[in-house]
N, C-alpha and C positions, 0 to 999 in steps of 0.2 A: 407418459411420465410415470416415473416408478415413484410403488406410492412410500411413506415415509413409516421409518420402524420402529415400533415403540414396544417397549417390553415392559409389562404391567408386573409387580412384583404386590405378591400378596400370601397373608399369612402372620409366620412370623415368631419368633421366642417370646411371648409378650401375652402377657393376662387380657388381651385386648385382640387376641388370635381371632377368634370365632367374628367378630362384630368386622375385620378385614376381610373374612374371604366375603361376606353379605353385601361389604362397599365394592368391593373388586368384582362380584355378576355386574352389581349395576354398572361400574364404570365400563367392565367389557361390552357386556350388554349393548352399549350410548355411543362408544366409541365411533366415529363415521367409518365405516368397511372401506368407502371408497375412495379415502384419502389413506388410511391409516393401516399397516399390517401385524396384528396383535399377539407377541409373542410373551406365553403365559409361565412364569417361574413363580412357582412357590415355594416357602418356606414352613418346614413342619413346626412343631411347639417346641422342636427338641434343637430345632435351628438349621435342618437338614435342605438344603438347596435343591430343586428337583424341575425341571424342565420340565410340561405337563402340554398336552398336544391336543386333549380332549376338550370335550362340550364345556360352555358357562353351566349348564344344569347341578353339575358335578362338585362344583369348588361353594355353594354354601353349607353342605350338609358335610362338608369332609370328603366325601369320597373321591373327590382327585386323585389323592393322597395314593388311591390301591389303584389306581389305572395302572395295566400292564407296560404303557409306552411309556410312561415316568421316565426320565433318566438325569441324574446326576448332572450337576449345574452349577457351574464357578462364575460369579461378576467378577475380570478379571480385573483387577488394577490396574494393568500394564496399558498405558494409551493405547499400546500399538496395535492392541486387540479392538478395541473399541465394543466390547460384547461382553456373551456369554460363550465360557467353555464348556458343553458338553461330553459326558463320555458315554457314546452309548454302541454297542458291542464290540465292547473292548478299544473303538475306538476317537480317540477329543475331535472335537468338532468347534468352530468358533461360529455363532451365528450373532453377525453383526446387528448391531444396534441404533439408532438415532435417534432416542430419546427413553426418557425411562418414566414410568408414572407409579412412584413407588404407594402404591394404598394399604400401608402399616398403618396401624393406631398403638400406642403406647410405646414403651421400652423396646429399643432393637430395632426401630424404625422411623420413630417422630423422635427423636431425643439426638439427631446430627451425627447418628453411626453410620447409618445408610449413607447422608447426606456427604459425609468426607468419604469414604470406600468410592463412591459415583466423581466426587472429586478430583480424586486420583486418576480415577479412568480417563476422565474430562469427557463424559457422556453429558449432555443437559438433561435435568430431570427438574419434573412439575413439582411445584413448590416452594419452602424456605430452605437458606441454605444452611451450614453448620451451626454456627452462632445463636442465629433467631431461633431454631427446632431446638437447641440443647436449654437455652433459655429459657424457652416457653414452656417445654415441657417441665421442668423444673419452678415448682409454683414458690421458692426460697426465691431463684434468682427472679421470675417475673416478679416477685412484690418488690423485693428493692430495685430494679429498674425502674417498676411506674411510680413508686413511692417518691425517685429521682425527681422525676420528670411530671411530679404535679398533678398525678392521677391517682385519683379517690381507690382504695381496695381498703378491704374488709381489715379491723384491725389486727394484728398475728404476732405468734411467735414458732420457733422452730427449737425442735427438739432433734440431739443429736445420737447416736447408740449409746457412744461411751456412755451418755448421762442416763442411761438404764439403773449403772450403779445406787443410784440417786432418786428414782425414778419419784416416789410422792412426795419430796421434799418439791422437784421441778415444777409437778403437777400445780400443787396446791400454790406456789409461787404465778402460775401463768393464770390461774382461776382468780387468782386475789386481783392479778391484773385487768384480764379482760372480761371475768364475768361467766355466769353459766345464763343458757344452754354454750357450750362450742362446738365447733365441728373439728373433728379431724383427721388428717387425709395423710397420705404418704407422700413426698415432694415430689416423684417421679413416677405417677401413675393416673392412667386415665380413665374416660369413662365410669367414671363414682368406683372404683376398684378399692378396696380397704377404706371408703371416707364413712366416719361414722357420727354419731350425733352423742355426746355425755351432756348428760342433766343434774349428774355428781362426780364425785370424786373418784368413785370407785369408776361408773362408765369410763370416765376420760382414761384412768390409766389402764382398762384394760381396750380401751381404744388406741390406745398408742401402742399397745404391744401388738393387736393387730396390723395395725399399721406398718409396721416394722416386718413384717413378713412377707412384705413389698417394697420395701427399699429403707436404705439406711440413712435417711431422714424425713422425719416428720414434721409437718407445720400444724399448728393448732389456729383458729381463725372463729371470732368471734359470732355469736346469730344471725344473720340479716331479715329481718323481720320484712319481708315483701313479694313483690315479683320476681319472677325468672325469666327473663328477657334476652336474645340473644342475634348479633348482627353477624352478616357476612359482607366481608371484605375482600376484593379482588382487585388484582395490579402490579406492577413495578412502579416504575417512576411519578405514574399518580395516579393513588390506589382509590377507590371507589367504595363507600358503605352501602348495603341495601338496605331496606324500611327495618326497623324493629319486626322480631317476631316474640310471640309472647312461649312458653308452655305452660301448662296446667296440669301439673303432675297428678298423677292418681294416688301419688304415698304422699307422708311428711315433704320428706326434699326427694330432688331428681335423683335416685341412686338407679344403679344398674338394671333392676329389676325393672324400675320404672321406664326407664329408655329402652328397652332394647326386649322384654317380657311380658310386660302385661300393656293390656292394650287401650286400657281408659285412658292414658296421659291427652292429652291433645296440645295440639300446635294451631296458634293464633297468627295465621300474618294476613295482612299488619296488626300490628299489636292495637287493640283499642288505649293508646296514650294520645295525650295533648300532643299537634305536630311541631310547638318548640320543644318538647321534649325529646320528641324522633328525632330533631335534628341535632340539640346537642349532642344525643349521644350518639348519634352517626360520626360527632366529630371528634368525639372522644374515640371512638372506635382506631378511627384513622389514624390518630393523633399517637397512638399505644400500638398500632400495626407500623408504625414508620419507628416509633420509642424504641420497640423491643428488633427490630431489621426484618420484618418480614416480609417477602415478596410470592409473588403467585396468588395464592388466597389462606384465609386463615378464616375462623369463626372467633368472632369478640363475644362473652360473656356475660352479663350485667344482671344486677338486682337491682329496682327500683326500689327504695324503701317504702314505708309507711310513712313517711317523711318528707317521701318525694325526694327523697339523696339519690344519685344515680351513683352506683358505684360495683366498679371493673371487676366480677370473680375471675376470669380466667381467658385465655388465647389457645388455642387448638390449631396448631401447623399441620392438620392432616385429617380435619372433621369428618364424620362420618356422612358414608356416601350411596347408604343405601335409599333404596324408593320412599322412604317417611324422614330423610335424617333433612336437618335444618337446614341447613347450608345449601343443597341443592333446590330445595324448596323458596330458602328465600329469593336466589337467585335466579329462580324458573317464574315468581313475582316481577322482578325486572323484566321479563320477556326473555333469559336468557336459557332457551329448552336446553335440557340435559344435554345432546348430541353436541348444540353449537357451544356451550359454557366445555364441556371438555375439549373442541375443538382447538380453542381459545386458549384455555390451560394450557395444551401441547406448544400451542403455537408461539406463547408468549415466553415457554421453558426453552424454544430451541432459539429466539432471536436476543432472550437476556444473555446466551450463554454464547452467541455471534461477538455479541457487542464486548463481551467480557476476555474474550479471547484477542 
């Protein structure tokens, strides 16, 4: 039996480049060989598509990137290819595909770009599809979706460029509202990328100009004084939470540095809470993984307050997938080892995409 082809796509145009090719060793890495035949395309920072033939060792540090056997790499949209177009000496080459496991994090990969291009193709690929990923990644449209739908988030406002013109007249209006300390973050970026913390007036507005240096709208979002709590959910038609996992970050809040830099954070699963509390919010998890359309797995976000308020920061349609990131972790807590949970992943992107056809 020929085994089935899956072409791992990592990299990426996207502030969140570096933390994808780290998910994509480990997912090559895990991948089962003996089911599965792993054909490696990546994407530079600049957006450049390159067919890559070489070792996993290669692809966290960058160096893929200068392998001599590189070669030039189109996802074709046209069904009738069902691939990747290569050109390599001088001449295109189609190598077929049967599934695609795209491991982008941020803009140009988790935001439904990827997701509609694969579309077209009508390739199946692990994951959510257009709508959920554009959604989710967009923390404007996740709060008014769950805000719909009777899920607790942080309370916010969103700032837009034009009101640059304006900029402390806005400021001072969304502080009178919500209060200092805030956070604020760009709507379209992951992994803590431009979120910063203002304790005045001046912080927040020159937080929102950095902000803006990553996408052309900003949400401001009140303190949450608590934990950092975070669930993994996996499925289609009935999706599944794992335990709470807790982290303990080693800065103020989880920003970049802390995730992915320095090494004191730590990760608690299962989280030491009450187990009616693991369950509501298992059910909340789900409850906001089906609200916003997401299918395959996503990671649900949560802060517990000082209060004991359970409440939704954010959904992640492409969580990070290296050897410490949560998601695998929580889900290697279920019994679900790395190899067989990607398995699984493959397996459940090529029979949604049977049924859907």
């Amino acid at each position: 039996m020929s085994k089935i082809r899956v072409a791992v796509l990592f990299g990426g145009a996207s502030s969140e480049h570096d933390i994808s090719l780290k998910s994509a060793a480990f997912v090559i890495e895990n991948i089962p060989k003996d089911k599965y035949e792993v054909t490696c395309i990546g994407i530079t920072k600049k957006g450049r598509w390159l067919y890559y033939p070489g070792g996993v060792a290669s692809i966290p540090n960058g160096e893929w990137e200068r392998d001599p056997d590189c070669a030039s790499a189109i996802l074709s949209p046209d069904p009738i290819h069902r691939g990747i177009v290569t050109t390599e000496n001088g001449a295109a080459t189609v190598k077929k595909i049967d599934v695609v496991f795209p491991v982008l994090h941020g803009r140009n990969g988790e935001d439904g770009t990827i997701q509609g291009l694969l579309e077209m193709a009508r390739i199946p690929y692990v994951g959510c599809g257009v709508l959920a990923s554009a959604a989710c990644m967009d923390k404007a449209a996740t709060h008014t979706i769950l805000d719909y739908n009777g899920i607790r988030t942080a309370k916010w406002r969103k700032v837009l460029e034009h009101e640059m013109n304006h900029l402390t007249e806005k400021a001072r209006e969304i502080a009178q509202e919500l209060g200092y300390p805030l956070f604020v973050k760009p709507a379209n970026a992951g992994s803590s990328i431009g979120v910063s913390r203002a304790e005045n007036e001046q912080e927040l507005i020159d937080g929102i100009k950095a902000a803006f240096e990553h996408d052309e709208k900003v949400i401001i979002e009140e303190e949450i004084i608590g934990r950092e709590l975070e669930i993994a959910v996996f499925g289609y038609d009935a999706p599944f939470a794992s335990f709470v996992g807790e982290i303990e970050s080693c800065k103020q809040f989880y920003d970049f540095d802390a995730k992915y830099n320095l090494p004191d954070s730590k990760l608690s699963i299962p989280a030491n809470i009450p187990m009616e509390t693991n369950r509501e919010m298992q059910a909340i998890a789900v409850k906001a993984y089906k609200a916003m359309g997401c299918k395959g797995l996503s990671r649900v976000d949560f802060f517990l307050s000082n209060k004991g308020e359970i409440i939704l920061n954010e959904i992640n349609t492409m969580p990070g997938f290296t050897s410490i990131s949560m998601y695998p972790k929580l889900m290697q807590h279920l019994g679900m080892e790395p190899q067989y949970l990607l398995d699984k992943l493959i397996e459940q992107a090529i029979d949604n995409n049977d049924r859907a056809v």
